[in-house]
N, C-alpha and C positions, 0 to 999 in steps of 0.2 A: 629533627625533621630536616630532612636535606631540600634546597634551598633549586628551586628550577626556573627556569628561562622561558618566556614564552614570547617567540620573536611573533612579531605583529604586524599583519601586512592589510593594510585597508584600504577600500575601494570609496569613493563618495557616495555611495549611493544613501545615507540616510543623510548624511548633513549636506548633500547639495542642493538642498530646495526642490527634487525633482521625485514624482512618488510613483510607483512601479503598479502596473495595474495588479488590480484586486484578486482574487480567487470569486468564483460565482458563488456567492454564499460564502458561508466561515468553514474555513478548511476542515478538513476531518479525513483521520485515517480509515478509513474501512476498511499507493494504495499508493540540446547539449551544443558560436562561432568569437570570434577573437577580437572583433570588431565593435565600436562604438560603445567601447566601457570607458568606468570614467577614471579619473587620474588616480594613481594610486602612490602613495609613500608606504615606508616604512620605518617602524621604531621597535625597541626594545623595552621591556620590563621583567620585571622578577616577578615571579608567582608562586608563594612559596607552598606549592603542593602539587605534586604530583599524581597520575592515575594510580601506581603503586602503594602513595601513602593517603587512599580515598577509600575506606571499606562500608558497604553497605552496613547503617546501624537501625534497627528500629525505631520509627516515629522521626525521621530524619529524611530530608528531602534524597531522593536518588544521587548516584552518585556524576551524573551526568549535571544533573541541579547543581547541584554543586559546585562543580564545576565553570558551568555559566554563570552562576551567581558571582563568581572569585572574580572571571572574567571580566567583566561586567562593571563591576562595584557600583558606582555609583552613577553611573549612566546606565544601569536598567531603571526604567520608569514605572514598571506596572507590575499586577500579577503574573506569573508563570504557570500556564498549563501545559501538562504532556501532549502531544499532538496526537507522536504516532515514535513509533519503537522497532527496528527490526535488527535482528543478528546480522551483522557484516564483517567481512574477515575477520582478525584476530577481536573484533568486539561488537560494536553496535552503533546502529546511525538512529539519533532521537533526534523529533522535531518538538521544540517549544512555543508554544503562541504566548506574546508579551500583551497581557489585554492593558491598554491606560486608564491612569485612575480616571474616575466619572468628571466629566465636564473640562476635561483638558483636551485642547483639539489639536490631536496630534495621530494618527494611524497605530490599529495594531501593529506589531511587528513578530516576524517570527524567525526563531533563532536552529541551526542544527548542530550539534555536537555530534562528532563522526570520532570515536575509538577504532575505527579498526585497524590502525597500521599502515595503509598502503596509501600509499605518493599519490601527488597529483602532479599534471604537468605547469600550473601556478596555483601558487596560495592567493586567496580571496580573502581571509579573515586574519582570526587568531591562529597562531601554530605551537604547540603546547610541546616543547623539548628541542632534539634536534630536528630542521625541519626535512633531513634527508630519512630520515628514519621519526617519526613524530608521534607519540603518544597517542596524541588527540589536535584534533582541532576542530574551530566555532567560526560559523559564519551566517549572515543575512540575508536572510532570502528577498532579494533572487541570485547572489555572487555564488549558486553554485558551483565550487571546482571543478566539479567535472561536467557540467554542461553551461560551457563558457555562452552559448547560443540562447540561453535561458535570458540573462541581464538584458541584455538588445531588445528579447521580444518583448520585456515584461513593463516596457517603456512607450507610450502609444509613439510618440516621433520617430525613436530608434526602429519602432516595428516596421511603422510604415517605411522607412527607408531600408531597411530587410527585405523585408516582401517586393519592394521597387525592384530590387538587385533580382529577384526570379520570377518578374515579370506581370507579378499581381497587385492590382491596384485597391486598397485597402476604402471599403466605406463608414467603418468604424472599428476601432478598438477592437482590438483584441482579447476573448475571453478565457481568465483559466478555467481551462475544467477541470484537470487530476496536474497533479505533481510526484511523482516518484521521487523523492530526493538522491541525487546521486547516478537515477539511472532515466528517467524521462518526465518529459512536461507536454499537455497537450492543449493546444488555444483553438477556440472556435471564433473564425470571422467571418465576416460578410463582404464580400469583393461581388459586384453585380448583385446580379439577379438568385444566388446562391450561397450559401454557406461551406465554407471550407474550412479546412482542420491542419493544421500548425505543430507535428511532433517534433518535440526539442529529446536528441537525444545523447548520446558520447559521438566524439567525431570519429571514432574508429568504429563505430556501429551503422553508423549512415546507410555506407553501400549494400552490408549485409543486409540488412533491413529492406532496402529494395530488393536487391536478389528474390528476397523471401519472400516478399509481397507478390511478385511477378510469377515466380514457380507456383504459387498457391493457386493464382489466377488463372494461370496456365494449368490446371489440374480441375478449371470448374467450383475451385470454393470462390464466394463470393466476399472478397474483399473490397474496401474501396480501391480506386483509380490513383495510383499515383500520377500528381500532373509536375512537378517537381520536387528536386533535391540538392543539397550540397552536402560535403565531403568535413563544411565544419559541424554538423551533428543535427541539419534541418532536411524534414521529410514532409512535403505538402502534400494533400489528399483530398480530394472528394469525400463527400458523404456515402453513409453505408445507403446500399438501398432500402426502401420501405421505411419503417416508423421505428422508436425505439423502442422494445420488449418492454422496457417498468413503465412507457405510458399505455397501458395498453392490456393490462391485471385482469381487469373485470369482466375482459371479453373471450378471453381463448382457455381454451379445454387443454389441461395438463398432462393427458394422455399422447394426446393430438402433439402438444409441443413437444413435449420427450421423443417422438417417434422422428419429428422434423430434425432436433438436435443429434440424436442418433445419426440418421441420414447425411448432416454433413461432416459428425465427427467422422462413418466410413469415408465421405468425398476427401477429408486432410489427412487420413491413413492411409491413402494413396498415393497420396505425392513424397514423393522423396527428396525430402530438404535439404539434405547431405549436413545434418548438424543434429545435436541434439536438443530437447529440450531445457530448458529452465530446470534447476534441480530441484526435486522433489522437498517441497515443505518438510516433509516426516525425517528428512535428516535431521533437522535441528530439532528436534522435541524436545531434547535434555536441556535445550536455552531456555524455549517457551516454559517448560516444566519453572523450571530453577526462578527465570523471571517471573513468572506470575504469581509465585510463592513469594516471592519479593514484594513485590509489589501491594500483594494485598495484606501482608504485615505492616506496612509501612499507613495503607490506607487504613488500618482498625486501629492502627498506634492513632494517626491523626482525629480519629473520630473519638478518642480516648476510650474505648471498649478496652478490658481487662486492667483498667485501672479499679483501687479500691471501690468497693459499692457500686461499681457503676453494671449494669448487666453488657450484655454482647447484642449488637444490634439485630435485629430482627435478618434485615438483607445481609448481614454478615454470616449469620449462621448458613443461610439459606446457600450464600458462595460457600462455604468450607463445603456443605454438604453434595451438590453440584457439580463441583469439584473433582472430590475424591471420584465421583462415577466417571466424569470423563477421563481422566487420568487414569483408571483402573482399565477402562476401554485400551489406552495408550499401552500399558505395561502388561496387558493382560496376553497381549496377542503373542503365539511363539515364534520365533524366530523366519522358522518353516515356510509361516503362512506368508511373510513376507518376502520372501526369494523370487522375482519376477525371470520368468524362463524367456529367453531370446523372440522366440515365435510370438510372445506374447507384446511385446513391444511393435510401438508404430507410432506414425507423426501424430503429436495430439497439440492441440491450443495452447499448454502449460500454466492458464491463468482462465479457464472458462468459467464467465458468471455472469449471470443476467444484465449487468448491464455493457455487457460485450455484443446482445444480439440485436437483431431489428427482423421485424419481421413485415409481413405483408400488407397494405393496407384494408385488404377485401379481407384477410383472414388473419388472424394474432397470431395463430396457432401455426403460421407454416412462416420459417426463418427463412428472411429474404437474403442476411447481410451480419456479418462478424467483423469486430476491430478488435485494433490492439494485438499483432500477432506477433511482436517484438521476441514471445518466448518461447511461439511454435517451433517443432523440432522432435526429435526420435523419443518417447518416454514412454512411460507407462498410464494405459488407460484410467486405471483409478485412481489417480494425482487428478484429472478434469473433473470427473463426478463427484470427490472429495473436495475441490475448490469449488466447483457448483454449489454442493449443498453448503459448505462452511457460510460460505457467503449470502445466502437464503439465511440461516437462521441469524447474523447478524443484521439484515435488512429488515428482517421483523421485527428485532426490536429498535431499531432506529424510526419503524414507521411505525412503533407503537401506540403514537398519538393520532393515527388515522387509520381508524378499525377495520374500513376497508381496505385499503393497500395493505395492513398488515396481514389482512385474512386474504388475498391475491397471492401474495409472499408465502402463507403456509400452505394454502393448498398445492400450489407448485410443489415445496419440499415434502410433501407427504408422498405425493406422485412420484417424486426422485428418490424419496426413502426405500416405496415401498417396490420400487424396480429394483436400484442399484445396490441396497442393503437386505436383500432377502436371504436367508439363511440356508436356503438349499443354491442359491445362486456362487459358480464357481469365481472365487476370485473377491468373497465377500469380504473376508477377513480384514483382508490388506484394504479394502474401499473404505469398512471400518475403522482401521487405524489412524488412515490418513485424514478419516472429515474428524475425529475427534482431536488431530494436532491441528488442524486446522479452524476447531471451534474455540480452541485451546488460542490460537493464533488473535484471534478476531477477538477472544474476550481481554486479553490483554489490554488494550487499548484504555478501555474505562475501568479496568485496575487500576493503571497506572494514575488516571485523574482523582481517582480516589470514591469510583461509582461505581462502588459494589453492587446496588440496586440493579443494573445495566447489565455489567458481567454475569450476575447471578444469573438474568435470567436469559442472558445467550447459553451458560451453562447447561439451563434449563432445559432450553429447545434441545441443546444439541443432547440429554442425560435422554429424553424419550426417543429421540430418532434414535438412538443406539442400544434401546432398550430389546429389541429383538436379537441383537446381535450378542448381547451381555445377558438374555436369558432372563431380566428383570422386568417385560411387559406384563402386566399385570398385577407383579409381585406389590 
């Protein structure tokens, strides 16, 4: 086994006594400035394994686990759960949550392992080979590399004196709401009389990002306000108008909102953003395929199902079976139906999902206000309605334990099914392909923790919404 280097650059941020604000609730995947970080050295160690000599085996932690574990050794304190999983250049960026054992008071911690190859402009953590060219490398959230602006805000003193510097005077703490690893962070505060919204993003994204927001606005969709920016990767914003869409389930007619959302996706196919969209989830299907197949070997090794005498779990069977139909959805479709012709492309959201909208407060049903446009730009229609729906059926089962909000959540995706997946509707195929890489996408997640019960039954959802489409309604 050849014997590797893993130069080590670290920031204070666990062992200075100073704790990085929270996330709102405990993180969960469903998914960027240079300033006021803290002192950093660096040392060297051997690590004698490489990404090369790490191969997926059955009943054996992933190989990103792994990995951190080596890292790590004996200063990991706690359990390790998968957070969140996505394909990034030549590999994939996973987040770990380090939960501590019971009654030691000490804060979660959560850890990201990034395979993909590509540089940063400083290492924040672990760097696993040479660090011009690097395997892998691991770091604590918040020492994101690539949103050096992330550490500063996630600090309440650091933040407030951030925000000093663009002129907003902070009356508490700053909250996370979402973290994108790698590519944005979003904090809600309170300055006055109002709440404002804090996107951390790359520093070379900043200004596009305004551009974007401004031509949108400029086109009549309704974005928030930008009231400031900076150039090292901070975008401050207003709130959207109106209320936000998931408070708000019980009261609006799904007909009615589909018809509002329609109406602004033509308002953002008007504007010409001169970029294109975010790329199409449905590229990567043969990762998600491959990983989820992974993943849940590794979670029925763990549960020990097809060990001697022991039978195959109920929710096990229930994911193979699930499965195989979304996946048949994915492989089934020809080539053909997937070819998007020129005329058919326009600016779309690139990430549209229920909790992107806000709507009216006299009426639920009519969309006042859209965030998060970071990925608007020239694509294809059915990449929105595919991320629509993927995203509905993972919400149902996340609010499975609230029968009402779950049953809000399905009547919405029935309404979106039964528009955007009809089978005489032109263009269905392709809308088909992509919510099932897309339900494909979203069940991953509780794969990877080893809750197949969960995956199974986004599975699930997504096996009947496509069951018109695969000719097995009924069957």
């Amino acid at each position: 086994m050849r014997e590797r280097t893993v130069h080590v650059r670290r920031r204070g941020l666990a062992a200075s006594g100073m704790h990085p604000i929270q996330p709102c609730g405990r993180m969960r995947w469903d998914a960027s400035e240079r300033t006021l970080t803290c002192e950093r050295g660096a040392v060297g160690i051997c690590w004698n394994r490489g990404v090369d000599d790490v191969k997926p085996e059955p009943g054996r932690p992933s190989i990103e686990e792994r990995m951190l574990r080596d890292a790590l050794g004996e200063d990991l304190r706690g359990e390790l759960r998968v957070l969140s999983r996505e394909p990034y250049g030549a590999g994939a960026l996973t987040g770990f949550e380090e939960s501590p054992p019971a009654g030691e008071p000490v804060q979660t911690r959560y850890w990201y392992v990034d395979t993909s190859g590509k540089r940063v402009e400083s290492e924040t953590g672990f760097v696993l080979g040479d660090p011009e060219h690097p395997q892998a490398r691991i770091w604590l959230h918040p020492a994101d590399p690539r949103l050096p602006a992330l550490a500063p805000a996630s600090f309440p003193d650091a933040a407030a004196t951030l925000m000093g510097r663009l002129g907003v005077r902070l009356d508490r703490s700053p909250e996370l709401l979402v973290y994108r690893p790698g590519k944005r962070a979003m904090f809600r505060m309170r300055a006055g009389e109002r709440d404002t919204y804090l996107k951390i993003v790359r520093p070379d994204a900043s200004a596009s990002i305004v551009q974007l927001q401004e031509s949108l606005r400029a086109g009549g969709v309704p974005v928030p306000l930008i009231t400031g920016w900076s150039e090292l990767g901070i975008v401050l914003t207003e709130t959207a108008a109106g209320t936000p869409l998931t408070g708000r389930l019980d009261e609006l007619d799904p007909e009615r909102l589909l018809d509002s959302i329609e109406s602004l996706r033509e308002q953002m196919g008007a504007v010409d953003t001169g970029r294109a969209a975010r790329a199409s989830l449905a590229d990567r299907r043969d990762w998600y395929l491959t990983r989820i197949a992974s993943a849940a070997e590794r979670a029925r090794e763990g549960a020990g199902a097809g060990a001697p005498g022991r039978a195959e779990a109920p929710s096990s069977a229930r994911f193979a079976e699930h499965l195989a139909v979304v996946t048949r959805m994915i492989e089934s479709v020809d080539a053909s139906a997937l070819m998007v012709d020129d005329e058919v492309l326009r600016t779309v959201h690139g990430d549209l999902h229920v909790g992107q909208l806000f709507v009216a407060e006299g009426d639920a049903s009519a969309i006042t206000g859209v965030i998060d446009i970071d990925t608007c730009g020239l694509g294809d229609p059915a990449d929105d309605e595919a991320a629509f729906m993927g995203h509905l059926v993972a919400s149902i089962v996340l609010a499975r334990r609230d029968a009402a909000r779950a049953a809000g959540f399905r009547r919405l995706l029935d309404a979106a099914a039964g528009r955007w997946l009809a089978v005489d509707r032109p263009g269905a195929r392709r809308v088909a392909h992509r919510t099932a890489v897309h339900v494909l996408a979203h069940a991953l997640a509780p794969t990877e923790r080893g809750d197949l019960e969960a995956a199974a039954a986004e599975l699930a959802i997504g096996a009947e919404v496509l069951a018109e489409q695969l000719g097995t309604r009924g069957a």
